[in-house]
SEZADO-127787 format. One line per field, with one value per residue: residue in three letters; chain; x, z, y of N, C-alpha, C, CB in turn. Coordinates in nm, 4 decimals. Glycine has a CB too. Example, Ala and Ser with C-alpha at 12.3 -4.5 7.8 and 13.67 -1.06 7.14 Angstrom:
rest: (ALA, SER)
kette: (A, A)
n.X: (1.3190, 1.2850)
n.Z: (0.7800, 0.7080)
n.Y: (-0.5690, -0.2250)
ca.X: (1.2300, 1.3670)
ca.Z: (0.7800, 0.7140)
ca.Y: (-0.4500, -0.1060)
c.X: (1.3200, 1.2900)
c.Z: (0.7800, 0.7870)
c.Y: (-0.3300, 0.0030)
cb.X: (1.1308, 1.4084)
cb.Z: (0.9046, 0.5725)
cb.Y: (-0.4473, -0.0598)
% end
This chain:
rest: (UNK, UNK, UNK, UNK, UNK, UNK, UNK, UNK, UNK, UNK, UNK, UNK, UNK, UNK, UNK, UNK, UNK, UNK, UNK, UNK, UNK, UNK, UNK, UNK, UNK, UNK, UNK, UNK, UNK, UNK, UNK, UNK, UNK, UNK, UNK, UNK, UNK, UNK, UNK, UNK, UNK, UNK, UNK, UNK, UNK, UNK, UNK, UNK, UNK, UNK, UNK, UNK, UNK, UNK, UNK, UNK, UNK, UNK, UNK, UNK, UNK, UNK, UNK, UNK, UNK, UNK, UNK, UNK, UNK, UNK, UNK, UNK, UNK, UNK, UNK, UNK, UNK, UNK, UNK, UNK, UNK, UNK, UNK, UNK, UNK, UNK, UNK, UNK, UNK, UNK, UNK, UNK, UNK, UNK, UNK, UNK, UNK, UNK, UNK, UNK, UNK, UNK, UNK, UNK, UNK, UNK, UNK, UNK, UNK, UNK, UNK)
kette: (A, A, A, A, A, A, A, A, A, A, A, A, A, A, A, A, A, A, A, A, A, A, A, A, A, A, A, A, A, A, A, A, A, A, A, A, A, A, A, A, A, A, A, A, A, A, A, A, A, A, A, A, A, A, A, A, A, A, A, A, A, A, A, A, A, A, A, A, A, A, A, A, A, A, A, A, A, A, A, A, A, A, A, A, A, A, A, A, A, A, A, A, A, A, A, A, A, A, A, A, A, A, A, A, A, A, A, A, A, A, A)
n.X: (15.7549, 15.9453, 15.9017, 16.0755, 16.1211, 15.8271, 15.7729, 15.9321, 15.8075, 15.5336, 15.5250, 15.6626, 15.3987, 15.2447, 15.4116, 15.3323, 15.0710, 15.0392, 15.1731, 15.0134, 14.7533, 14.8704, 14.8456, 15.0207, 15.0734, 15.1203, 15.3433, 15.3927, 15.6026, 15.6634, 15.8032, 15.7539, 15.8455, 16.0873, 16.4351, 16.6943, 16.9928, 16.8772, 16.8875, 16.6627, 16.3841, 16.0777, 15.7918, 15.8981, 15.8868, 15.8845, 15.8247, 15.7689, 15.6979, 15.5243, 15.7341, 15.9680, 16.0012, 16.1011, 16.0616, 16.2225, 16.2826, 16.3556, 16.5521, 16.8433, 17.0910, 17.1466, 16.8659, 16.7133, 16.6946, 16.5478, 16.3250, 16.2379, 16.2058, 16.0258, 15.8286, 15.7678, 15.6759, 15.4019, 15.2855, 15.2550, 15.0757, 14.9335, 14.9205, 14.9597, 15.2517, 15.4238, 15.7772, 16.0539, 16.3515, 16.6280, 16.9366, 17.2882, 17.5187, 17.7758, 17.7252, 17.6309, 17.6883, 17.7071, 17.4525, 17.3974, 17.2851, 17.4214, 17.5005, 17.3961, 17.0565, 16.6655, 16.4655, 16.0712, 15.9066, 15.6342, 15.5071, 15.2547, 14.9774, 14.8983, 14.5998)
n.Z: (2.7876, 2.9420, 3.2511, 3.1759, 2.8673, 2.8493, 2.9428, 2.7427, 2.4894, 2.6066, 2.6125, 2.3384, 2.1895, 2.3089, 2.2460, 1.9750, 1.9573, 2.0909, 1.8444, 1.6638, 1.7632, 1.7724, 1.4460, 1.2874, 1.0611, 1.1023, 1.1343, 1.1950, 1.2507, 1.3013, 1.3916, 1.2533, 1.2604, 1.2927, 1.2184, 1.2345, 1.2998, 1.4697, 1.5630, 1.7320, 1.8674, 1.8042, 1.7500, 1.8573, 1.7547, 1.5496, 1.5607, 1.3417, 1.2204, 1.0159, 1.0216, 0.9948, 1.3006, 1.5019, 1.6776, 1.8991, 1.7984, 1.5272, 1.4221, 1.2871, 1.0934, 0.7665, 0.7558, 0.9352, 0.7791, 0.5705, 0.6281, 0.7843, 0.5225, 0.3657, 0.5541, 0.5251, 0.3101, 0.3033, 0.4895, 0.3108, 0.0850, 0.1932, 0.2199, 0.3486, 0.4433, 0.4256, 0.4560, 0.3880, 0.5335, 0.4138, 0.4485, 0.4281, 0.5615, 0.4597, 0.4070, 0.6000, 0.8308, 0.6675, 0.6511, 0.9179, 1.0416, 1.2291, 1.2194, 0.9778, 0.8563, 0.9262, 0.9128, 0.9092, 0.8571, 0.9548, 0.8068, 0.8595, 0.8593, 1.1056, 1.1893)
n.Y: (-11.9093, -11.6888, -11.4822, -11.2158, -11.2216, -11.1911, -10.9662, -10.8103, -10.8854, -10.7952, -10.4930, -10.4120, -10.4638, -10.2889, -10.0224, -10.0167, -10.0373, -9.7493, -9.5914, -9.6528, -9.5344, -9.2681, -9.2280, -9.3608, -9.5488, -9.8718, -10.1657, -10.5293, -10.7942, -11.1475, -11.3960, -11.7310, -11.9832, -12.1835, -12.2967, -12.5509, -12.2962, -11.9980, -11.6348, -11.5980, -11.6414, -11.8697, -11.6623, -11.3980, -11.0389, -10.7746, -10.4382, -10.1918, -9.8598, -9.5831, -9.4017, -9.4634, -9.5639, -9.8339, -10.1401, -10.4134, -10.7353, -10.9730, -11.0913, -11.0580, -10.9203, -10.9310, -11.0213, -10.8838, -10.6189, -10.6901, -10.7592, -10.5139, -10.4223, -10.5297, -10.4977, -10.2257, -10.2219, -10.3624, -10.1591, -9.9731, -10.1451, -10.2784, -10.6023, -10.9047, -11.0621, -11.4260, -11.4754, -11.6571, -11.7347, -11.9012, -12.0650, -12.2204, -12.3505, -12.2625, -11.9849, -11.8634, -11.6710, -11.4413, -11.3807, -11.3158, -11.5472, -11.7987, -12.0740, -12.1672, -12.2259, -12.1877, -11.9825, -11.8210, -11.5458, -11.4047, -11.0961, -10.8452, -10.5535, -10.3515, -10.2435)
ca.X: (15.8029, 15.9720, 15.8638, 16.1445, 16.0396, 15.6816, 15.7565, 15.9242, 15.6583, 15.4105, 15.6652, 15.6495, 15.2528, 15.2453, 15.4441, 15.2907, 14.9461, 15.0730, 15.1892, 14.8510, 14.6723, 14.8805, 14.7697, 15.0715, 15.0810, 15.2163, 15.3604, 15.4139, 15.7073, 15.6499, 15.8433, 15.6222, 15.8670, 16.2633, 16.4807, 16.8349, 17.0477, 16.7865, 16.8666, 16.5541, 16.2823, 15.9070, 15.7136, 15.9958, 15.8554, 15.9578, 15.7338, 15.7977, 15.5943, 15.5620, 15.8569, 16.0854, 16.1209, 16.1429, 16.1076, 16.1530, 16.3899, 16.2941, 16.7243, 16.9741, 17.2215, 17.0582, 16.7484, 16.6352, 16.6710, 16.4775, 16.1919, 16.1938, 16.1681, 15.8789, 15.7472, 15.7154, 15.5547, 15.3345, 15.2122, 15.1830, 14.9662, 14.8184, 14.9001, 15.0429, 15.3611, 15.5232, 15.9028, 16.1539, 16.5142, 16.6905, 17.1019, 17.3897, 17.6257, 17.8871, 17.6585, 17.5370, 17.7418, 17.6961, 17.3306, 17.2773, 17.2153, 17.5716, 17.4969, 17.2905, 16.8883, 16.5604, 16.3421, 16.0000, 15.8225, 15.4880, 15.4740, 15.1057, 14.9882, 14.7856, 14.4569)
ca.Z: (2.7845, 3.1122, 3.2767, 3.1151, 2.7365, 2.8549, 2.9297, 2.6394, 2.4455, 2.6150, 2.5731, 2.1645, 2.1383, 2.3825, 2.1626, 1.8618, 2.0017, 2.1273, 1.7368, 1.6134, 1.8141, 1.7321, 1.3641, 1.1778, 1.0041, 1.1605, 1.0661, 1.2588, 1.2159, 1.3309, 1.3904, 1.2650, 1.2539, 1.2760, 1.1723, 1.2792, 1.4065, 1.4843, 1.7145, 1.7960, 1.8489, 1.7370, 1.8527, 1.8117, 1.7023, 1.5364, 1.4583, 1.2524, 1.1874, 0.8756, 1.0476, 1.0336, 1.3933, 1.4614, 1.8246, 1.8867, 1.6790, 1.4526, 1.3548, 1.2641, 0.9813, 0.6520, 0.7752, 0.9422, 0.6992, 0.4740, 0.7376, 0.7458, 0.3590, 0.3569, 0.6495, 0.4798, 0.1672, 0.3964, 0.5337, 0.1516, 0.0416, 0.2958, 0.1731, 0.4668, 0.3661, 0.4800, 0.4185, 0.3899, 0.4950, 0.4713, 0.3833, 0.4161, 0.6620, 0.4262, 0.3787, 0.7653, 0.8444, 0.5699, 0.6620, 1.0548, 1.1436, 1.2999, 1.1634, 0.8868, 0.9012, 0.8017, 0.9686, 0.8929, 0.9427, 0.8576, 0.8375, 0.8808, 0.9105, 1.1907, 1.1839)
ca.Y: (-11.7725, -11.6235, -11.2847, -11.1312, -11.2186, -11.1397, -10.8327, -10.7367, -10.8737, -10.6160, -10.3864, -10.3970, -10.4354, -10.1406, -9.9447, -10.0592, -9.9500, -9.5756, -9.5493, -9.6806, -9.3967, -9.1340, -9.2317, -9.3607, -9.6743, -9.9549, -10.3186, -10.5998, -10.9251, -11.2437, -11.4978, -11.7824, -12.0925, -12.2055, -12.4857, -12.5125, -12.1924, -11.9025, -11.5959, -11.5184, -11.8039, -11.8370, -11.5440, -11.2770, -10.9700, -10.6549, -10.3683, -10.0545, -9.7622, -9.4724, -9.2511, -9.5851, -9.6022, -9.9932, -10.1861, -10.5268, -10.8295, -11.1011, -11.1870, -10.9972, -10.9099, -10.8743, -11.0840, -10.7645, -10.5281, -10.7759, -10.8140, -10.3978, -10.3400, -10.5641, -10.4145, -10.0861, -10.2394, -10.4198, -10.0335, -9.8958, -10.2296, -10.3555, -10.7011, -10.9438, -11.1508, -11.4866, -11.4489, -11.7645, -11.7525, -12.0319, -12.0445, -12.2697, -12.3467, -12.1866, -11.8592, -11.8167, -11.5647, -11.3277, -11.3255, -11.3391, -11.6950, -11.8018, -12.1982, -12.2356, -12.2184, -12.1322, -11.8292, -11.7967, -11.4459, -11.3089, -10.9227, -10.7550, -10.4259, -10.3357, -10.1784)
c.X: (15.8288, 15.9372, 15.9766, 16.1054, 15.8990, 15.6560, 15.8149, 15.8653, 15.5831, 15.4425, 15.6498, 15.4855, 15.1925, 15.2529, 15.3630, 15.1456, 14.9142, 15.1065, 15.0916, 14.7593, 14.7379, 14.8719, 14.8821, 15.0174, 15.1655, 15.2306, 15.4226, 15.4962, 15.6762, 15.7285, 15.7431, 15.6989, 16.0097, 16.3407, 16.6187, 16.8852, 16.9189, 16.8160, 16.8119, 16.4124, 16.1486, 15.8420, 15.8074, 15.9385, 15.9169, 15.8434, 15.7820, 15.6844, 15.6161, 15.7056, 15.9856, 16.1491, 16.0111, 16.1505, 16.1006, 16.2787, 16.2826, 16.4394, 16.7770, 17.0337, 17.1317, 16.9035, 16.6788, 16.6240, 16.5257, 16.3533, 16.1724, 16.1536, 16.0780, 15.7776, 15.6399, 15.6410, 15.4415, 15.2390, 15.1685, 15.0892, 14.8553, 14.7946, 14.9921, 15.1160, 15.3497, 15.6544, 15.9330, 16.2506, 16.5834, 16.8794, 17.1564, 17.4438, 17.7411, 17.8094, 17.6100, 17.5850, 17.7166, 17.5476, 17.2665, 17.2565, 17.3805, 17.5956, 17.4222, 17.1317, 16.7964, 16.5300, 16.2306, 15.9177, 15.7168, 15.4799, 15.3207, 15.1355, 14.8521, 14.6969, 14.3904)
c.Z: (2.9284, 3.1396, 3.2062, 2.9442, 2.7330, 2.8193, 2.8630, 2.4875, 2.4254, 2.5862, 2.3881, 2.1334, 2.2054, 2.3161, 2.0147, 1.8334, 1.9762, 1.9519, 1.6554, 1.6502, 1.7774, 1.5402, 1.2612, 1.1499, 1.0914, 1.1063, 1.1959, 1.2168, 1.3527, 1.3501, 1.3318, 1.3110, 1.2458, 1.2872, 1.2040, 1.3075, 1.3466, 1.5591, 1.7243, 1.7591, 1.8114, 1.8177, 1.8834, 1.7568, 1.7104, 1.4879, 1.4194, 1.2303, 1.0462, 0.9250, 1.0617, 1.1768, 1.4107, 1.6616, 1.8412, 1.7828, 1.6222, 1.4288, 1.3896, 1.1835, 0.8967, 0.6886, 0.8210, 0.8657, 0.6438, 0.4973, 0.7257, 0.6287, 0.3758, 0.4676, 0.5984, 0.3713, 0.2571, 0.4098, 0.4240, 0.1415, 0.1006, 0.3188, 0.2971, 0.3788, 0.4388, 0.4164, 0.4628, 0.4219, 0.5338, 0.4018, 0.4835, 0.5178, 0.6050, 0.4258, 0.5011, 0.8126, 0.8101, 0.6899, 0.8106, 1.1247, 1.1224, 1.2156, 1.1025, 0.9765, 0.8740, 0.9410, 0.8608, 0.9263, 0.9064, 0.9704, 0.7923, 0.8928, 0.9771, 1.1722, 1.3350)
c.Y: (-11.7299, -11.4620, -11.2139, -11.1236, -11.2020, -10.9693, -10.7125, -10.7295, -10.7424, -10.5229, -10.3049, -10.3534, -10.3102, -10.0200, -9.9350, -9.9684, -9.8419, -9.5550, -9.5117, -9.5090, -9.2627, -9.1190, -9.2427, -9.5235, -9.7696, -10.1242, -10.3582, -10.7284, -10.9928, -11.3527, -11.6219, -11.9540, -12.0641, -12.3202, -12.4371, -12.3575, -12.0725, -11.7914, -11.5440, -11.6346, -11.7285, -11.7475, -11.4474, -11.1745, -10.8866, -10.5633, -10.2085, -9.9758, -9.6923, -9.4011, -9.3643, -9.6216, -9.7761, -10.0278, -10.3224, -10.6567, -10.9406, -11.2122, -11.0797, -10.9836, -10.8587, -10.9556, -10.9574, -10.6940, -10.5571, -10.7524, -10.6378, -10.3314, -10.3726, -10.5442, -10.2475, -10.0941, -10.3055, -10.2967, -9.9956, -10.0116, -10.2528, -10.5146, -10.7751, -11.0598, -11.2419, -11.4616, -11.5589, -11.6717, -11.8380, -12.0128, -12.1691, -12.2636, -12.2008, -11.9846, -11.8004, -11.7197, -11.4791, -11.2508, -11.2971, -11.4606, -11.7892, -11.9707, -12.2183, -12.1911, -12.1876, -12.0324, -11.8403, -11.6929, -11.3780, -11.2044, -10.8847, -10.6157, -10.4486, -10.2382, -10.1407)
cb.X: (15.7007, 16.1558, 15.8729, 16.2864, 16.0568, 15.6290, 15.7584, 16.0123, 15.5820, 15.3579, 15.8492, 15.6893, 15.1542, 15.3508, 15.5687, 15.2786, 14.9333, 15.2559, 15.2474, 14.7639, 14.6601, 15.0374, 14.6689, 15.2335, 15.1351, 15.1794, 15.4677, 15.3164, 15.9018, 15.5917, 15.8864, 15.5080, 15.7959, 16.3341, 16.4538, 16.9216, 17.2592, 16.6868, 16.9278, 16.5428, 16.2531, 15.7947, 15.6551, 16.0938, 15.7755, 16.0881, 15.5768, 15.8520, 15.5906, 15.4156, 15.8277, 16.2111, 16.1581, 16.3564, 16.0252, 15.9863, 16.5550, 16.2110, 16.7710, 17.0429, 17.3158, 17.1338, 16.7503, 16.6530, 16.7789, 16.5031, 16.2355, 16.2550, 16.2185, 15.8715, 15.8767, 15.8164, 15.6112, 15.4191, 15.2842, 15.3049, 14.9989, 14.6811, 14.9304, 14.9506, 15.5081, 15.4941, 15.9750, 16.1794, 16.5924, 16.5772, 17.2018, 17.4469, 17.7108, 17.9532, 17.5474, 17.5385, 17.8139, 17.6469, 17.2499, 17.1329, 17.0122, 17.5728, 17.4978, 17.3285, 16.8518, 16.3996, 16.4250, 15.9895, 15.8868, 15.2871, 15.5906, 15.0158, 15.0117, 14.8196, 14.3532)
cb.Z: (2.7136, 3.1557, 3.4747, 3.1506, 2.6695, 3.0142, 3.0152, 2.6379, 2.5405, 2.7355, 2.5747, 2.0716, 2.1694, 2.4665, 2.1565, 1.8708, 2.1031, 2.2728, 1.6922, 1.7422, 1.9788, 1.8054, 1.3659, 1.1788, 0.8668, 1.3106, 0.9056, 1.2998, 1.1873, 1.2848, 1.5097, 1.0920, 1.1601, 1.3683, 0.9639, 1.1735, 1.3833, 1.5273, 1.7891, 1.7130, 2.0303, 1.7317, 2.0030, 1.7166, 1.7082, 1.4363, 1.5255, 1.1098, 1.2996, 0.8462, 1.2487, 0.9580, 1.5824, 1.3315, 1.9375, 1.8003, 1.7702, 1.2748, 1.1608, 1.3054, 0.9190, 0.4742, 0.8736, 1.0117, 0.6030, 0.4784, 0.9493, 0.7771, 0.2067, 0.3293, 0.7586, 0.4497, 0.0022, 0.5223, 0.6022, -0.0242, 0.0249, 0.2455, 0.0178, 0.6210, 0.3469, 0.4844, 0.4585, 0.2591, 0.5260, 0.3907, 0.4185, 0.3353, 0.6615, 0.2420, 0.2837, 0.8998, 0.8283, 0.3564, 0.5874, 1.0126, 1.0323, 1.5331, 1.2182, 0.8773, 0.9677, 0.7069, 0.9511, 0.8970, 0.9828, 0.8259, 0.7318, 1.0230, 0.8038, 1.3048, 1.1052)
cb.Y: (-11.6771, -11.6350, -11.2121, -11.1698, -11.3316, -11.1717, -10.8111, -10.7273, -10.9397, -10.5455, -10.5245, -10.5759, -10.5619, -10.1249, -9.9732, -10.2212, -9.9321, -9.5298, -9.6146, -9.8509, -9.3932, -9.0793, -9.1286, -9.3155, -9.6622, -9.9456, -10.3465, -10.6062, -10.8857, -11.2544, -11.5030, -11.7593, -12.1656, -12.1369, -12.5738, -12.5644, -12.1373, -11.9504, -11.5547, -11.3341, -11.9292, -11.9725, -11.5991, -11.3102, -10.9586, -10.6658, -10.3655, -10.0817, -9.6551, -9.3197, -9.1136, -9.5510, -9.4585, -10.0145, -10.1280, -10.4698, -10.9332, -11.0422, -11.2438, -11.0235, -11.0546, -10.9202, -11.2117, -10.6996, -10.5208, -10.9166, -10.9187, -10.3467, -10.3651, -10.6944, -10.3737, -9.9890, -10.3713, -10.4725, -9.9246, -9.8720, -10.3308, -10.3145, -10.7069, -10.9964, -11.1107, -11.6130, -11.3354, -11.8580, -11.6640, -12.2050, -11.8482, -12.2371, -12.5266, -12.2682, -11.8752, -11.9147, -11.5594, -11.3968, -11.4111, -11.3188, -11.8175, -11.7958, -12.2809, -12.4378, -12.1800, -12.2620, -11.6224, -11.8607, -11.3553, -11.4117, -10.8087, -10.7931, -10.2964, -10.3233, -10.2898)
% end
């Protein structure tokens, strides 16, 4: 990891924190794993709060959204996910990942 992805790292768990304390709910995305085209490698995080604001990537296209719905069920349950996405060369586009690929991301909620 280079000082620049460090420090937007700290950056996210920073934020994440300051949310925590002011006493909303918060969820956390993970990168956990990635197989052919990815843009955004292992250890990518995204985290969301109750008021939907959001800091941070995991992908892109509909992969985020995806990663935010179950973010927010994540905050109502309490239950922590892994999420698959894997697609096609012919389908990579649609979804975010430019050549085919899998993403792996486990969403938490923090405590």
């Amino acid at each position: 990891m280079n000082e620049q992805d460090f420090d937007a790292h700290k950056n996210i768990l920073e934020q994440a924190a300051a949310w925590r304390t002011e006493g909303r709910s918060v969820a956390i995305a993970t990168v956990v794993k990635t197989w052919g085209s990815s843009p955004r490698p292992v250890g990518s995080q995204l985290v969301v709060d109750t008021n939907n604001n959001m800091i941070g990537s995991v992908s892109g296209g509909c992969i985020e959204g995806a990663v935010v719905h179950e973010a927010i069920e994540v905050m109502q349950d309490g239950k922590p996910r892994l999420l698959f996405f894997g697609v096609s060369d012919e389908e990579a586009w649609d979804v975010g990942l430019a050549c085919g690929g899998e993403v792996e991301v486990f969403v938490e909620k923090l405590d």
